[in-house]
Each structure stands twice: as C-alpha cells, then as structure tokens.
C-alpha positions in Angstrom: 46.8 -14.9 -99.6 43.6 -14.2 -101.9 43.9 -13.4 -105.5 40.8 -12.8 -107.7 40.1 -14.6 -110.9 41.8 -13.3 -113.9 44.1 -10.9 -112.1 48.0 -10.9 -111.5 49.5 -11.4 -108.1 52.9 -11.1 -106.5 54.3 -14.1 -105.0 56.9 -12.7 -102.1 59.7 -14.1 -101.1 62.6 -12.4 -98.8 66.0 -14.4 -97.7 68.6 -14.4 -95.2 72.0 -16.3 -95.8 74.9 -16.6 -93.7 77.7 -16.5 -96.7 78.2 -13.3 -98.8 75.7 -13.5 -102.0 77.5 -14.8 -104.6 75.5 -13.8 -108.3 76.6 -16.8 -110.2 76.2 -19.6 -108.0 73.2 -18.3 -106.1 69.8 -20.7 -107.1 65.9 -19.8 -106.3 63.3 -22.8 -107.2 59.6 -22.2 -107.1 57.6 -25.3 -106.8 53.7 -26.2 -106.6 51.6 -28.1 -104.7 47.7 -28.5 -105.5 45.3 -27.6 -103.0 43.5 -31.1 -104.3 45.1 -34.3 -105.2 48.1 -34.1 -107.6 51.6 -33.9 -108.0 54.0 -31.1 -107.4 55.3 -29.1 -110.1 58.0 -26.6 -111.2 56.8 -22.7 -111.1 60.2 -21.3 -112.4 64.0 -21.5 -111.5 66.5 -18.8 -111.7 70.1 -19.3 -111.5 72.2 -16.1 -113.1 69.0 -15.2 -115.2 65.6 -16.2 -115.3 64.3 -19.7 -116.5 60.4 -20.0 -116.5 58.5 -23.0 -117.2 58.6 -24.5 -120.5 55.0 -26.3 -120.1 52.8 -26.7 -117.4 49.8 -24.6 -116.1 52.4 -22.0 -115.3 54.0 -21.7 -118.9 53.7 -17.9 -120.3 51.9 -17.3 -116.6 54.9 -17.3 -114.3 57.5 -13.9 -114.3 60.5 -12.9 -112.5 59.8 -10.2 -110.1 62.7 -10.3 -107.6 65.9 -8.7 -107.2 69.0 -11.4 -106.0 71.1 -8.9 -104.3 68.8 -7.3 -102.9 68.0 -10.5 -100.9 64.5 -10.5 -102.8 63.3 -13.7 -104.9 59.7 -12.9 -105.9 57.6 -13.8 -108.6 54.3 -12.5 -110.3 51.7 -15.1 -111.6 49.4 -13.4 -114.3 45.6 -13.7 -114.8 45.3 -16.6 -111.9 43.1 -19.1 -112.3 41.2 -21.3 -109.9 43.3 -24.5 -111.0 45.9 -22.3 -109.3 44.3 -22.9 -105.7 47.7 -24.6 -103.8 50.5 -24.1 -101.7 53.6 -22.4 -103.2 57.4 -23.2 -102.1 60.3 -20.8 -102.4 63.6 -22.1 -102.1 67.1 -20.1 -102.3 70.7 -21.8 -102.2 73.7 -20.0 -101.6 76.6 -22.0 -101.1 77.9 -23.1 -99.1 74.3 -21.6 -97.5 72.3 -24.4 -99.0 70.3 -26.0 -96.2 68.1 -22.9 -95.0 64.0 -23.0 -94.4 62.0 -22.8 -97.6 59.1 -20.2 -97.6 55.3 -21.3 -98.0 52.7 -19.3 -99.6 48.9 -20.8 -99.6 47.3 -19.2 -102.8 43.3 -18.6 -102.7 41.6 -17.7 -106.2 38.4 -16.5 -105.7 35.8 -15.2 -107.3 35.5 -11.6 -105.7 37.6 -9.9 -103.3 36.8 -10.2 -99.6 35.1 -8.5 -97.0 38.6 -7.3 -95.5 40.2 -7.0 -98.7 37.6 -4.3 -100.0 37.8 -2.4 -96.8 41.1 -2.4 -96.7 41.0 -0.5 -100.1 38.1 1.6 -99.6 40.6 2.9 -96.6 43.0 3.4 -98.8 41.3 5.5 -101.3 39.4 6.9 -98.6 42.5 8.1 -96.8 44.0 9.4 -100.2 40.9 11.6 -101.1 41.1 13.3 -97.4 44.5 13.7 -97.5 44.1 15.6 -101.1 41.0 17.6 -99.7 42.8 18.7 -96.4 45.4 20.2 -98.9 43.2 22.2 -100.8 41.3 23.7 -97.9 44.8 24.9 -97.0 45.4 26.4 -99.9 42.3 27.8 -100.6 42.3 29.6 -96.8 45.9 30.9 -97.2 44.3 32.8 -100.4 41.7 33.6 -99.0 44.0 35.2 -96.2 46.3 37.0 -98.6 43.4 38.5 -100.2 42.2 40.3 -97.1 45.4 41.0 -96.2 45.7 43.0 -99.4 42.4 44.4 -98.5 43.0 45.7 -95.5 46.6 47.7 -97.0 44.7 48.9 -99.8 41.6 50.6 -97.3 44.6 52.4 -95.1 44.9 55.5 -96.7 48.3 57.3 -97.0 49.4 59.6 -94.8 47.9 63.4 -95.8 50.5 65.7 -97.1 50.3 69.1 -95.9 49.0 71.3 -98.2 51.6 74.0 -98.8 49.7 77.6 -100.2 51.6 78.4 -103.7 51.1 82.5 -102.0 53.6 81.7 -99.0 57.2 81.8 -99.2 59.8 80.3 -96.9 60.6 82.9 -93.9 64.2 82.6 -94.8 62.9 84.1 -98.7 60.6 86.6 -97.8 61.1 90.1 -98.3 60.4 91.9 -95.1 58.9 95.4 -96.2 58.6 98.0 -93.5 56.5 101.3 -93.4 58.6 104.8 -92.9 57.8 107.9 -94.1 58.6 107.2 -97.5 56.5 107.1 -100.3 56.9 104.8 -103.2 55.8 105.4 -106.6 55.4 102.0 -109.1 55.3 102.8 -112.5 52.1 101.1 -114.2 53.9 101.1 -118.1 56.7 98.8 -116.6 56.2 97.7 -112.8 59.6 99.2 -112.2 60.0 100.8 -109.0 60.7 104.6 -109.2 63.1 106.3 -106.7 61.1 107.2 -103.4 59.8 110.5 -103.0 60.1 111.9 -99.4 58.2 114.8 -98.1 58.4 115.7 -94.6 55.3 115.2 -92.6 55.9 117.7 -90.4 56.3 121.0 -93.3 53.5 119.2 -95.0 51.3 120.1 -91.9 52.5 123.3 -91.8 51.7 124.3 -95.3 47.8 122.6 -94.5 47.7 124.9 -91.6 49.3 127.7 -93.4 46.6 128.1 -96.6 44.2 127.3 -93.7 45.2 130.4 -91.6 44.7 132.2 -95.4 41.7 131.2 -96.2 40.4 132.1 -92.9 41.8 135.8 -93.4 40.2 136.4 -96.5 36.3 135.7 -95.4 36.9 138.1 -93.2 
C-alpha cells in the first residue's frame, strides 16, 4: 500500500482462529522489516491492553486501532515517513491457536499520491456531489409540481350558486289571491284591509242603463 509523506495510515489486519477467543491470553506482535538493509524491529505488542514501542522510529508514531473480539488487530502509524519504506508483519496467538500464518503489509511512502490513488478519490467525491445534486433536482421538481398543482385548484372556479330573487317565495308560502267579484278596499292610514264591499254587477248595469234610458227622455 502507498501512504504519502507526513500523513497517518491504517495498518489492517483481520484473523481467523480455530479456539474460542480468549481476551486475556490472546497476543498480537507487529514487527518491521526495512525495505533496505537493516534489522527487524518491534512496531507494538498488545496482550490485554496496548503496549507501544518504548524507542525506536515507531515510538509516539505507532497506535492501537483494532478491536480483539471483533477478530480485528490493526494499527495506525501517524505522519509516515520515508525511513518507514518496509514490509510490515502481523502476528496473533490464541492458544492453544498459536501456529497460524502471519499477515504481510509492504508500506510505500511517497511523495504524492498516485495516478490511481487520485482517481480513485476524484470518483469518490465525484460520485458524492451527483448523488447530492440528483437529490435536489428531485426536490426542487416535486415543488415545482405541488405548485402547479395548487395552481390549477385555485383557477377552477366554484360551482355557481343559483341566484334566488329576494321577490319570490316558496310555492308552498305563497298566498294564492284570486279575482271574484269582490272589491277590496286597503286603507292608506294603516295598510289594514277593510271588509270587502260587494256590489252586484248585474243591478250595477241596470242602474247604468236605467239613468241612461232618463237622460235620453229628457232631450226629448
């Protein structure tokens, strides 16, 4: 793996073991071997809690970063250096489990990140930035969509009431008035209704044709 100069990195290491994991007598060494000539040299060594490095290159530089029963036995190196070039050896005992595989990690400190590295997280923050910008056109065209919704029910106008004439009365109310030969006198002072007056139609006509018949006598 490829670590850039100055910068922390996470050493991983994951383990298997055929006995139940067993806290206090459960051991994980990290060791280092130079890329160049040298010797190999203790990174850190956990057994029940954390013991880092006294002296060395690694002292102050090497942290515990795993989780035992969760089968996990990482480390984090901080601010790297290029003396830190070299293979790195993880090795977990759990007896009686004590003669499994030890893991290998070959540590690259350079100067810049690489070609793959910086795609890799221009991807990244590419895909994040689309992901947020597909979720705001969404939102934005569901408001957009409620507002014409709203539009359109506020241009449909309500349903016309009829119009009923203040005048009119309901059939079942009215007053039905019929004509007759009865005369009906209203009173102007009150608006009271006086008794009807009836006069016979047919003596009226007679008396008309009666003074007629007079008048008519006396030019001659």
């Amino acid at each position: 793996m490829e670590a850039v100069n100055g910068t922390d990195v996470r050493l991983k290491c994951t383990f298997q073991s055929s006995a139940a994991i067993n806290p206090s007598t459960i051991t994980v060494s990290w060791t280092f071997r130079p890329l160049g000539p040298g010797h190999e040299e203790s990174v850190f060594y956990y057994h029940q809690r954390p013991y880092p490095p006294p002296e060395g290159r690694f002292r102050n530089r090497a942290v515990w970063a795993g989780d035992i029963m969760g089968r996990d036995a990482s480390i984090t190196i901080r601010e790297v250096k290029f003396t830190y070039n070299g293979t790195y050896i993880c090795q977990v005992k759990n007896p009686p489990d004590v003669h499994g595989a030890v893991g290998e990690i070959r540590l690259r400190v350079v100067t810049t990140a690489s070609f793959s590295e910086l795609l890799l997280l221009a991807l990244a923050i590419g895909g994040g930035i689309t992901v947020v910008v597909f979720i705001l056109i969404i939102i934005v065209s569901c408001r957009k969509c409620k507002k014409n919704r709203w539009r359109e029910e506020g241009n449909v106008e309500a349903p016309r009431k009829e119009r009923k004439d203040s005048t009119l009365c309901h059939p079942a109310r009215a007053a039905h008035l019929y004509l007759s030969d009865t005369s009906i006198e209203i009173d102007s002072s009150d608006g009271m209704i006086s008794e009807a007056s009836t006069k016979d139609l047919s003596s009226s006509e007679v008396e008309e044709d009666d003074s007629s018949d007079d008048d008519g006598g006396d030019s001659d």
